[in-house]
C-alpha positions in Angstrom: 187.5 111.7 167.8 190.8 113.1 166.7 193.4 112.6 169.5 196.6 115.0 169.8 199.5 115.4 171.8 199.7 118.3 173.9 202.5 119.6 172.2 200.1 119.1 168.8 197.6 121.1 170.4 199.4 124.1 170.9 200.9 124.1 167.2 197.5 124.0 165.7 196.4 126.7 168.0 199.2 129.1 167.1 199.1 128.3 163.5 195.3 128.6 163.2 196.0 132.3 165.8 198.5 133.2 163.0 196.1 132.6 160.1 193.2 134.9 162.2 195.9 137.5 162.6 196.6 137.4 158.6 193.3 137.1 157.7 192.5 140.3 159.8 195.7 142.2 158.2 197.5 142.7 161.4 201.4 142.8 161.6 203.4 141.2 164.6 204.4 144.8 165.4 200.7 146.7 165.0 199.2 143.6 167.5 202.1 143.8 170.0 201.5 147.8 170.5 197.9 147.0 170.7 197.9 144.1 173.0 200.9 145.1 174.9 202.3 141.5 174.4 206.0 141.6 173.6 206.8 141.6 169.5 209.0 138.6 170.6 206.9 136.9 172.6 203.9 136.7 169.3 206.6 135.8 167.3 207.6 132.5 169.6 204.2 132.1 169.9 203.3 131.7 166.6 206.4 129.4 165.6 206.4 127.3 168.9 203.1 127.6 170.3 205.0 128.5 173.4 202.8 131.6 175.3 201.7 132.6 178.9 197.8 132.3 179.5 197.3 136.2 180.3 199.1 136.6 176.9 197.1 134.9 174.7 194.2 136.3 176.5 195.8 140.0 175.2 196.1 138.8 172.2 192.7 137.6 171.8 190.8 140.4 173.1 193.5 142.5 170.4 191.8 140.9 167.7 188.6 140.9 168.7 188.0 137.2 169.3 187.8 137.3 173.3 184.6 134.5 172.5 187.3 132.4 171.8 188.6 132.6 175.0 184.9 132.1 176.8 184.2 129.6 175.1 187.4 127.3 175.7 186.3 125.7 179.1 182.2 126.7 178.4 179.6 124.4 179.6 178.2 122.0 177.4 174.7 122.0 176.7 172.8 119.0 177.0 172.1 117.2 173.5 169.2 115.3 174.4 166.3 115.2 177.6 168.1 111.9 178.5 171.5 113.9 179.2 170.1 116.2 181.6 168.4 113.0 183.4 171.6 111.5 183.6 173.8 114.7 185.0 171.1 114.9 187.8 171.8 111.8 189.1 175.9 112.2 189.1 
């Protein structure tokens, strides 16, 4: 397992958000006026990682990737018989 710093994290996110963004041929100004998130605030975003929670989630559901979002704290699903036995007994 790769381990990052926190700060790590949150510059891969934006960079991989910016390349989603690109990829989907949507300028900083067409996604803020669709999102309602500041132009400014996408732009620090995406050079910083910096962003409010509720903001990203905008931004998300913008581009049509609001799964992203539900999935970031999902449940995991058991790989094996064994794993449920085991979280039973926690």
């Amino acid at each position: 397992m790769l381990l990052k710093t926190p700060y790590e994290l949150v510059v891969d996110a934006a960079a991989r958000f910016r390349r989603v963004r690109k990829a989907k041929n949507i300028t900083l100004k067409a996604l803020s006026e669709k999102s309602g998130v500041p132009y400014s605030t996408i732009r620090r975003f995406e050079s910083s990682g910096e962003i409010s929670f509720v903001s990203l989630v905008k931004l998300a559901s913008a581009l049509g990737e609001d799964g992203q979002i539900t999935a970031l704290f999902a449940e995991s699903v058991p790989a094996s018989i064994e794993e449920v036995i085991r979280g039973n007994r926690k």
